[in-house]
N, C-alpha and C positions, 0 to 999 in steps of 0.2 A: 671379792675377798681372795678368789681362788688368782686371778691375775694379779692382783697385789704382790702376791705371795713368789710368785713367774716370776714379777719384775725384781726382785728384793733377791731373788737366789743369783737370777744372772746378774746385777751387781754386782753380789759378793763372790761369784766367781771370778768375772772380771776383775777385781781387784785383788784378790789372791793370783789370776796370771800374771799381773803386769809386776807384784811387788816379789813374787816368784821368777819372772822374768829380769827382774835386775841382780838377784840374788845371779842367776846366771851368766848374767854379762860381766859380772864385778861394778855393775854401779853402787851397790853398795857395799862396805868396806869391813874387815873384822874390829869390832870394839864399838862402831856405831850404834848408837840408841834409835829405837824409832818411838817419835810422837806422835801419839795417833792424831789429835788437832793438827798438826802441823801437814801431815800426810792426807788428811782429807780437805782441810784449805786447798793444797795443790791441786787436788784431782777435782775440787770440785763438787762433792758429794758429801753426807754425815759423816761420823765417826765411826757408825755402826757395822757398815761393811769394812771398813779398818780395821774395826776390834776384831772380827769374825776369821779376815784372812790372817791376821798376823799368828792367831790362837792355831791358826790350820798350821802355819809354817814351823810354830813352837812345836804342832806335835807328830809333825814330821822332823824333827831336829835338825829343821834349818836357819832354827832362830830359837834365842833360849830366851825361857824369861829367870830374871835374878828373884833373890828374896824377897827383895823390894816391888816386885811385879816389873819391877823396868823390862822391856825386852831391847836384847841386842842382837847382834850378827856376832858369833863364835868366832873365837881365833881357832886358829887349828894350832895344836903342836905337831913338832917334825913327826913324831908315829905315827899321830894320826894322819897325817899328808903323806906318806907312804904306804898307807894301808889302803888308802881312799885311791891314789895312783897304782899302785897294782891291782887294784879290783877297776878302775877305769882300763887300763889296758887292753884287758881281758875282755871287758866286755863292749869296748869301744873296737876292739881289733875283730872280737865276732862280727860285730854287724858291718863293717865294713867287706870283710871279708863275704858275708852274706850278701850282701847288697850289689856285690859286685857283677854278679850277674843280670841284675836289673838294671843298666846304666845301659844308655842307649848315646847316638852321638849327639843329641840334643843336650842331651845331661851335662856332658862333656864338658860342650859349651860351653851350658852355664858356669859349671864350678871355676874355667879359665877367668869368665867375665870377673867372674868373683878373684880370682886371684890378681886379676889387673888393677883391680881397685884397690885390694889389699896393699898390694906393691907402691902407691899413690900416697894411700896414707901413711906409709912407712916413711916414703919418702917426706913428706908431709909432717910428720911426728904428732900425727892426730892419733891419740890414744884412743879416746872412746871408740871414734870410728871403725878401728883394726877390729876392735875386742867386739863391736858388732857384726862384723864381715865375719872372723877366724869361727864367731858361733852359727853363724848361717852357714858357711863350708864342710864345717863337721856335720852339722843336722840335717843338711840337704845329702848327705851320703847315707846317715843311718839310719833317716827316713827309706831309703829307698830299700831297708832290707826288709821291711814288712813285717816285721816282728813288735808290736804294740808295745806289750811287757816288757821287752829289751829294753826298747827306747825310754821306758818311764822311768827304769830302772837308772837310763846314763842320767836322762835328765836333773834326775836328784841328787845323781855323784855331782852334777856340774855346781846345782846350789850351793853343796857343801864348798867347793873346792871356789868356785867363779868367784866370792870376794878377795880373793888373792888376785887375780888376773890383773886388775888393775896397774900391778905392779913390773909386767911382763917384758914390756917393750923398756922398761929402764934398767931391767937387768942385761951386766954387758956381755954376758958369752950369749946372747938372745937375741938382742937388737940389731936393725938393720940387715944386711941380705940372710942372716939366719935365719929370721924370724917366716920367712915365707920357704924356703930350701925345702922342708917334707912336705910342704904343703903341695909346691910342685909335683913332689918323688909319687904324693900319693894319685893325686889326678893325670900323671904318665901311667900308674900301674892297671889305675880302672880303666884308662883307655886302649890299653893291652887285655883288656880281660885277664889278670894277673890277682887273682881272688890270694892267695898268699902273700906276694907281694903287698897288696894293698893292707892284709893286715900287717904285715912288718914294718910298712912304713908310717903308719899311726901309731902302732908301739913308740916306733924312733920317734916320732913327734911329739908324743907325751913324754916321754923319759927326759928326751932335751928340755920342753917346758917344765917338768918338776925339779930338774935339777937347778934351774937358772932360779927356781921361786923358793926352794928350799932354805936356802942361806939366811934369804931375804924373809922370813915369816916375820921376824919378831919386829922389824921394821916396818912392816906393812898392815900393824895394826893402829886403829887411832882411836884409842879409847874414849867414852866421853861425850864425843863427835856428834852430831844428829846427821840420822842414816836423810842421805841424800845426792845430790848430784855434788862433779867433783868440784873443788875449790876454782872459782873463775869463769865455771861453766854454766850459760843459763838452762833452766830446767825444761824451758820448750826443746835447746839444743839438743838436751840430751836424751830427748826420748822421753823424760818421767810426767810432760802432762800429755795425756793423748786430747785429742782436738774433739771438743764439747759434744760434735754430731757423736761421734763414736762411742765415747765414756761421759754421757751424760749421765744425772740420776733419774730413773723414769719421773714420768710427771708426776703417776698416783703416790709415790712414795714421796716425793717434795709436797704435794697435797694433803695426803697423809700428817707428814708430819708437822705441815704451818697449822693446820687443824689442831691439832691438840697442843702447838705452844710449846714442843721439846726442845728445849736445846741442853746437844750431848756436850 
C-alpha cells in the first residue's frame, strides 16, 4: 500500500512538471481549455493525475477554472503584463547578477553552444525550438546563482507570462537578428565577470521582449481552443508526450486500477 502510494505521488508530480513546463515554454496558449481525457490519452496514464496537477496549477494561479469548472490558461491584460515584467526584471536581473560569480569558462561554453543553436532556429523560423533553447539560456544562468527560492519564485513569473511567448519571434521589432542581440550582450558580460552588466543586460532583454508582446496580447489569445501543441505540430515534436520508459504509469497503479473496473 505504502508503495502504491510512492508510485501515485511521483506520477502526479511528474505531471504537474511537464504541464507546468509547457505553461513555461508557451506550449500552451492564453484562452485554451484543458481536457483532462484528452491530456491523459496523450500521456498515456488515468485522468487522475490530470485532475490533481491541473487543481495544483489553478491554485497557483496559473490556470483558472471558470464557473462552469472548465479550466483554462488566463489571458493576461496589458497591467497585468507589466506588473508581471517589472517584478521579472528585478528579480531575473538579481539572479543573474548573482550568479555571475559562479560561471566558470566551461559555463561559457555552454551558454555560446546554446546561442548557436538559437541563431539556426531563427534562421530556421522553428518557433517552438527558439522558445525551448531562449528557456534553457535563461535557467542555466539563474540556476547558477544558487538561490532556490529565487529561482521558484522566476519560475512562476515564467508560467504566468510563458503563454504569450509563443507569439515572440512573429512580433516585428523582435524577430530575426534582434531576437538573440541581449542574448549575446549577456553571455559577453558573464564572461567579463561583469556581475552589473549582466544584470543590465537581462533588464534590456525583457523590456525588448515585453514591449514587442504587449501590443500583441489581445491577439495572442485563442479562446475556446484545447490546450495543446501548436497547429501542425505533431505532439511527439513537440515535447508534450515524454517517451513511455520515462512517463509511464507505474505498474501497481495500472493493476490497481484494472482491478477494481475504474474507468475515469
Amino acid at each position: 500500500m505504502h508503495q502504491d502510494k510512492l508510485e501515485h505521488q511521483n506520477l502526479n508530480d511528474r505531471t504537474y512538471a511537464i504541464l507546468k513546463g509547457g505553461l513555461i515554454s508557451g506550449t500552451f496558449h492564453p484562452g485554451q481549455v484543458f481536457i483532462i481525457r484528452s491530456l491523459a490519452e496523450r500521456y498515456g496514464i488515468s485522468t487522475t493525475p490530470v485532475r490533481e496537477a491541473l487543481q495544483r496549477l489553478v491554485a497557483e494561479r496559473l490556470l483558472v477554472m471558470l464557473p462552469n469548472r472548465t479550466i483554462v490558461v488566463p489571458s493576461l491584460s496589458p497591467e497585468n503584463f507589466a506588473e508581471i515584467y517589472r517584478i521579472r526584471c528585478e528579480l531575473e536581473g538579481l539572479a543573474g547578477e548573482v550568479a555571475t560569480a559562479h560561471f566558470r569558462a566551461a559555463d561559457i561554453a555552454r551558454l555560446k553552444k546554446t546561442l548557436v543553436a538559437m541563431d539556426k532556429t531563427i534562421e530556421r523560423g522553428e518557433k517552438t525550438t527558439y522558445r525551448e533553447l531562449n528557456e534553457k539560456f535563461h535557467f542555466d544562468i539563474y540556476r547558477k546563482a544558487k538561490l532556490p527560492r529565487l529561482l521558484e519564485l522566476i519560475q512562476n513569473l515564467w508560467g504566468q507570462v510563458g503563454p504569450v511567448f509563443y507569439g515572440l519571434l512573429d512580433a516585428p521589432d523582435y524577430g530575426g537578428e534582434h531576437a538573440n542581440l541581449h542574448h549575446r550582450q549577456i553571455a559577453q558580460a558573464l564572461e567579463d565577470g561583469d556581475a552589473a552588466r549582466v544584470r543590465q543586460m537581462i533588464v534590456e532583454d525583457l523590456v525588448a521582449a515585453g514591449d514587442a508582446l504587449r501590443p500583441r496580447l489581445g491577439m495572442l489569445v485563442v479562446p475556446g481552443a484545447e490546450a495543446g501543441v501548436e497547429p501542425g505540430v505533431d505532439a511527439s515534436d513537440a515535447g508534450l508526450v515524454p517517451a513511455p520508459e520515462t512517463f509511464d504509469e507505474p505498474q501497481a497503479g495500472r493493476r490497481k486500477r484494472a482491478a477494481k473496473a475504474v474507468v475515469h
